[in-house]
N, C-alpha and C positions, 0 to 999 in steps of 0.2 A: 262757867259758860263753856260750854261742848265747842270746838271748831272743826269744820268738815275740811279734813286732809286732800287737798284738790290739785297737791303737785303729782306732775306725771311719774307713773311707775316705772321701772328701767324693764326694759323689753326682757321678757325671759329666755334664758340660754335656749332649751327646747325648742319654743317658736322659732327662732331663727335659722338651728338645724333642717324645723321640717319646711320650712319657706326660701331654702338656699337652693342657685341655681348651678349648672355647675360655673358659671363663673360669678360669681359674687361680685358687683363694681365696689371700689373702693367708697367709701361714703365722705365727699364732700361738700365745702360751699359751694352750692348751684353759681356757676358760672357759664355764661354761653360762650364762650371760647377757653373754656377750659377742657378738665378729665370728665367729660360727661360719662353716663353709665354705656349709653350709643358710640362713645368714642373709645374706650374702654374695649368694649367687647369687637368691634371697630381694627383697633390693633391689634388684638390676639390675633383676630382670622387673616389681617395682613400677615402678620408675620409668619403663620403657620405654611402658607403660601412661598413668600418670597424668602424666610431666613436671612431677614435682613432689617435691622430697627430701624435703621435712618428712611428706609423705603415707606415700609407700616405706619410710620409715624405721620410720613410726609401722604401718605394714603389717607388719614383721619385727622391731615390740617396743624399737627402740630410736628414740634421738633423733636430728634432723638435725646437729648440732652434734658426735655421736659419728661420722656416716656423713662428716662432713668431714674431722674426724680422722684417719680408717681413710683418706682421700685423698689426706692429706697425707705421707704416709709414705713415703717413700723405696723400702722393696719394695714396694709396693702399685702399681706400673705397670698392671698385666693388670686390676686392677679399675678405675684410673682409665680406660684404656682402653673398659672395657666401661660404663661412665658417662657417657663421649661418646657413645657408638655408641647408647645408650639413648635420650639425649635426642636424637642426630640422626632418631632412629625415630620419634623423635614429631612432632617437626618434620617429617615427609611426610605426619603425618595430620592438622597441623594446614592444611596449603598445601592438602589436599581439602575440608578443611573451610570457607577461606578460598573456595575456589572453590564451593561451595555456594551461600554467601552470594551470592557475587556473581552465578551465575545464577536461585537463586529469591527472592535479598531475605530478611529480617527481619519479624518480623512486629512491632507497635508499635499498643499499645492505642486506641483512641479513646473519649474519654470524655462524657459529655453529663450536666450538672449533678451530679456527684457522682460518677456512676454509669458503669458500661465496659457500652458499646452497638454495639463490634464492633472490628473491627482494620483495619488496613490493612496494604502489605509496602511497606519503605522499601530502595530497591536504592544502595549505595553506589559512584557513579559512577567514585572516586576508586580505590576499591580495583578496580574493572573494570579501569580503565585499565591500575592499577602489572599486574595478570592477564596484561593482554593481550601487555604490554611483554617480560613474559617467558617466555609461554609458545608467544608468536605473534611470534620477532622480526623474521621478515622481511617482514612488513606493518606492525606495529605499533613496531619496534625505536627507540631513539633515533637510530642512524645514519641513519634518514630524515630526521633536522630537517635533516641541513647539506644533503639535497639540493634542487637547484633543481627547481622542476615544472617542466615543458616539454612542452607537449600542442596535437596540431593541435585549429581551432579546431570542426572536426565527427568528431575521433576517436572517442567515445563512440559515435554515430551510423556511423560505419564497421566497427569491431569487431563493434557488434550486427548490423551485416549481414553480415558475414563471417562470423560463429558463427551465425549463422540459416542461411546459406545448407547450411555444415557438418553442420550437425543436420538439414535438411531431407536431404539426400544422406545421411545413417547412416540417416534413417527408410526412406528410400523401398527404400534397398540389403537391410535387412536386416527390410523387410516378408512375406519366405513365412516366417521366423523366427520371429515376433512380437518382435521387437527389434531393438534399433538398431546397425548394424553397425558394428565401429571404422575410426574415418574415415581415408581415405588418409594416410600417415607426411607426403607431399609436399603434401597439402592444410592438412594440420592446420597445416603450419610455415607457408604461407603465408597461413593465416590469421590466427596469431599476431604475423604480420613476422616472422620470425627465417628464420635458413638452412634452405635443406632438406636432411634426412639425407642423407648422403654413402654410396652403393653405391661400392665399393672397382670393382670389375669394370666396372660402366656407368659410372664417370667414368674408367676406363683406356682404357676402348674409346673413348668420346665423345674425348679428349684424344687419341688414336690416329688416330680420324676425323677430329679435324679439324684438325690435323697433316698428313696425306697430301692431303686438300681443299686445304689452303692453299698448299702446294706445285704441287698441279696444275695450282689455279687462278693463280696465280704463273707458273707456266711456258706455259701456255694463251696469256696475256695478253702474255707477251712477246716471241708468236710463237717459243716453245723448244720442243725438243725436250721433250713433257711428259712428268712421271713420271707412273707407272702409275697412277692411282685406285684408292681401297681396297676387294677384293674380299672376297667371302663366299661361303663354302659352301654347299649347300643346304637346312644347317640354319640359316643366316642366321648363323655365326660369321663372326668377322674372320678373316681369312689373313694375316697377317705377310709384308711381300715378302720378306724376309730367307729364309722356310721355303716358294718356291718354288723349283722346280728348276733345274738350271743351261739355260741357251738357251730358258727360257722367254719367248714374245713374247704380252705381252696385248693388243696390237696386232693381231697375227695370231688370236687366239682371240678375240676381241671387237671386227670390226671394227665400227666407224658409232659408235665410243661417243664420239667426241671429237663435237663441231659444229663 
């Protein structure tokens, strides 16, 4: 005699992937003063808020001591998950709030016989600093301590004139504009010291020229039979002697050009 299998199936893995919120409530017995799934998600957004569990808690009715409990619990991932995530949210509005301080100061009573006769703003140097360290690290970073300074003794005074001279050249260039025009790629780098940007094209051609120059002149000098000097078209491109024709004589097309 056949019996029809009528126990319930266990949920499968998949389904509950594709039906997951981003906060998952823990799944308990239905209690109305308990972790309901409203109290639950309840607390997350308190706390994300205030950064504070006994606060959250006391926001969705229960205590902090039960909101640790419901943490501590083995299926309870997805909510201890979303209780990190809460307080790291505050912690970014506490690093603005931190930076507040540090650009307008504190304000701090001043008092005169008894009595508060105005304020002052007291600006914390220290907390500037740890700011600067890391929100600015490649001026302010510790990897600057291990390095050694090393400065000509009027570089100050030469940079300011090099970026003067710069700025005087974007006024003058982009004066019918009313603004300052952006200053040559090859000036800016040489006013910095650093290399100047590399044209793929004008440094083949340059290295092409002066290639064929050196050989000329090498051969010129050795009383040789010289190679050809490098020619150009009329729109002033290079000509490759390779893609001249065969029995070509530049000799013959360009006499007087040797001395």
């Amino acid at each position: 005699m056949e019996q029809d299998d009528t126990s319930p199936r266990p949920a499968d893995a998949c389904d509950d992937a594709a039906s997951a919120s981003p906060l998952t409530p823990v799944a308990l017995h239905a209690r109305h003063d308990g972790w309901t799934p409203e109290r639950q998600v309840g607390f997350i957004e308190a706390l994300a808020e205030t950064a504070c569990v006994t606060q959250a808690a006391a926001a969705v009715g229960l205590s902090a001591t039960a909101a640790y409990n419901l943490r501590r619990r083995p299926e309870a991932q997805a909510f201890q998950l979303a209780w990190d995530a809460a307080l790291d949210f505050r912690v970014r509005r506490l690093a603005d709030a931190a930076l507040s301080r540090a650009v307008h100061g504190v304000p701090r009573p001043i008092y005169y016989q008894g009595e508060r006769i105005g304020e002052w703003r007291h600006y914390d140097e220290r907390l500037t600093m740890f700011i600067l360290r890391l929100r600015d690290p490649v001026r302010f970073g510790d990897w600057r301590n291990a390095r050694e300074a090393v400065q000509h003794f009027d570089g100050p005074a030469l940079v300011l004139s090099r970026m003067a001279n710069l700025a005087s050249d974007a006024a003058y260039d982009g004066a019918d504009n009313g603004t300052p025009a952006p200053p040559d790629p090859h000036m800016l780098a040489a006013a910095l010291g650093g290399p100047a940007p590399r044209r793929k094209r004008a440094a083949r051609r340059s290295r092409d020229d002066a290639a064929d120059l050196a050989n000329y002149d090498d051969a010129h000098d050795a009383d040789e039979a010289p190679a050809a000097p490098p020619l150009y078209d009329e729109k002033g491109r290079y000509i490759p002697p390779d893609s001249l024709p065969p029995g070509f004589d530049w000799q013959a097309d360009f006499p007087g050009s040797i001395e």
